[in-house]
GUMI-954914 format. One line per 3 residues: number of its first residue (from 1); for each residue x, y, z of N, C-alpha, C. Coordinates in nm, 3 decimals, padded with zeros to 5 digits. Atoms other than C-alpha are relative to their C-alpha. Example, Ala and Ser with C-alpha at 12.3 -4.5 7.8 and 13.67 -1.06 7.14 Angstrom:
<recs>
1> 00.089:-00.119:00.000:01.230:-00.450:00.780:00.090:00.120:00.000 | -00.082:-00.119:-00.006:01.367:-00.106:00.714:-00.077:00.109:00.073
</recs>
This chain:
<recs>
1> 00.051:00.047:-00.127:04.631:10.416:01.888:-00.152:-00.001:-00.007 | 00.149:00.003:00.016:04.272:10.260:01.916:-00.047:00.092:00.122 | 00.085:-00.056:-00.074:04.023:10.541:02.094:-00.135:-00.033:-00.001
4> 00.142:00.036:00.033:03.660:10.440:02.150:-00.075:00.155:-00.049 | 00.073:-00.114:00.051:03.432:10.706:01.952:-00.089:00.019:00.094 | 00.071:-00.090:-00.067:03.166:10.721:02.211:00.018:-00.064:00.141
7> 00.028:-00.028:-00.135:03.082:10.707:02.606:-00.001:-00.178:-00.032 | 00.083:00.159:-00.029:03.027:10.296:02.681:-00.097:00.016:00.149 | 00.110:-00.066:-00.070:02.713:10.313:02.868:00.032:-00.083:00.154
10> 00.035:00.033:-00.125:02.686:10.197:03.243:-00.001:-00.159:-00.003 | 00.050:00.135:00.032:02.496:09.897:03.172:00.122:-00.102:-00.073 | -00.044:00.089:00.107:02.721:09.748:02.908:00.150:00.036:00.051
13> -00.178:00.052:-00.046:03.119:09.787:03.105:-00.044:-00.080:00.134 | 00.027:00.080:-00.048:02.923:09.633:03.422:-00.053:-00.129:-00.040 | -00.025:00.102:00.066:02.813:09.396:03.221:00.113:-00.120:-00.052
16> -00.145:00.044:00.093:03.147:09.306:03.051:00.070:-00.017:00.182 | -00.087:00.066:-00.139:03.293:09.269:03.424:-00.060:-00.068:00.056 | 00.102:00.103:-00.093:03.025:09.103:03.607:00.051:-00.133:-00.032
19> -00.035:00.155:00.071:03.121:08.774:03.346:00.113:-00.037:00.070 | -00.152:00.074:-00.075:03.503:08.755:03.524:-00.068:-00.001:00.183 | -00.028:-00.022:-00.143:03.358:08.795:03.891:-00.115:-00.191:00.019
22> 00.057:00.116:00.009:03.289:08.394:03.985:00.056:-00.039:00.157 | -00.078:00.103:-00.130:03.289:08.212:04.344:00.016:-00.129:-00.019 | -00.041:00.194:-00.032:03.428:07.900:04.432:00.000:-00.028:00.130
25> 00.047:00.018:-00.128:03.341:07.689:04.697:00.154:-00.003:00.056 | -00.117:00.078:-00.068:03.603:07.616:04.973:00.029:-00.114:00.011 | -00.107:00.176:-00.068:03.892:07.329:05.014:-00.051:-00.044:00.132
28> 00.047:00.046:-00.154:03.709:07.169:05.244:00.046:-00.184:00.001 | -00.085:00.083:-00.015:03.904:06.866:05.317:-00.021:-00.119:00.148 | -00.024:00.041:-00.157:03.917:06.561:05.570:00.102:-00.019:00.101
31> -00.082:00.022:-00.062:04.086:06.535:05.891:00.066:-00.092:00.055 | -00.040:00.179:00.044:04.363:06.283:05.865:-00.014:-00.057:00.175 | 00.016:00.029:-00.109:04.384:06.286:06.227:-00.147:-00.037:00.086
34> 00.134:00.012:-00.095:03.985:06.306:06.379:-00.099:-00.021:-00.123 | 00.070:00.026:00.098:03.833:06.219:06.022:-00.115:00.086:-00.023 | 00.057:-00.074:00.035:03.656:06.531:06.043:-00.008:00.091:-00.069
37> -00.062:-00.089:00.071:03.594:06.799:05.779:00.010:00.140:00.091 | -00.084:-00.082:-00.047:03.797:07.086:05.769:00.022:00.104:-00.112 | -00.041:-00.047:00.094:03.919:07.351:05.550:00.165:00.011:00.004
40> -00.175:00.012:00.042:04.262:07.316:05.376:00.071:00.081:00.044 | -00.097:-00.068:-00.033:04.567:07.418:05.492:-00.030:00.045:00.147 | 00.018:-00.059:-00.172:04.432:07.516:05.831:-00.017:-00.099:00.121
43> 00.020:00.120:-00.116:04.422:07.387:06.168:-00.122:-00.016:00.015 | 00.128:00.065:-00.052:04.149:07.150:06.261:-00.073:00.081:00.104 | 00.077:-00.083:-00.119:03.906:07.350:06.463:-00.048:-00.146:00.088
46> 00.030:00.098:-00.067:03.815:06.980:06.624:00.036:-00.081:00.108 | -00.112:-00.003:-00.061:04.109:06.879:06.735:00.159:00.031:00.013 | -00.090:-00.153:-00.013:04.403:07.142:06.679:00.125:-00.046:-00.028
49> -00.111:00.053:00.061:04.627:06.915:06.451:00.008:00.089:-00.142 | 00.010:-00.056:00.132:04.757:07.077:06.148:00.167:-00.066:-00.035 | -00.077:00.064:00.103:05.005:06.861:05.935:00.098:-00.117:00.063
52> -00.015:00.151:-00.109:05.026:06.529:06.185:00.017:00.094:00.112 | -00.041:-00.026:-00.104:05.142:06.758:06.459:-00.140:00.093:00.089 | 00.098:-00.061:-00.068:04.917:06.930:06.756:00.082:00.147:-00.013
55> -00.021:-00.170:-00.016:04.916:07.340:06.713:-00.005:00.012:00.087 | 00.044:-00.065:-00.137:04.668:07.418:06.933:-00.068:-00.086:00.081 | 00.022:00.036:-00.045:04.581:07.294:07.225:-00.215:-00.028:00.040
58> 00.158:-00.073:00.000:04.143:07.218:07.235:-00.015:-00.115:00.082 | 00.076:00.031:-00.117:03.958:07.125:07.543:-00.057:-00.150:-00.088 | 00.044:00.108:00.056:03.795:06.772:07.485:-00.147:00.044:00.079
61> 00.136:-00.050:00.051:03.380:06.899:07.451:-00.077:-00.121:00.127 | 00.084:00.077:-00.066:03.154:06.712:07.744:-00.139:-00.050:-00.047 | 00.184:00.058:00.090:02.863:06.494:07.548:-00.058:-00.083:00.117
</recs>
């Protein structure tokens, strides 16, 4: 069984993990219904369709 002979220092196992830690942006997606973006899989914060159908019900915004 392989044992490492000495201590691995601080620096050099944060190192060696830092390389796997990576963001990705978000599915940000348009809305088929109000052609606005959105993020995937979720309901439209715009107008409160999520997959042709209305979830939630949202006030229509006075411009």
């Amino acid at each position: 069984m392989a044992v490492p002979k000495k201590k691995v220092s601080r620096r050099r196992g944060r190192t060696r993990r830092a390389g796997n830690f990576v963001l990705s942006l978000p599915g940000i997606v348009e809305c088929p219904q109000c052609h606005k973006m959105k993020l995937a899989h979720r309901v439209c914060k715009s107008c409160g369709y999520y997959d042709g159908k209305q979830v939630v019900a949202v006030e229509a915004d006075a411009e």
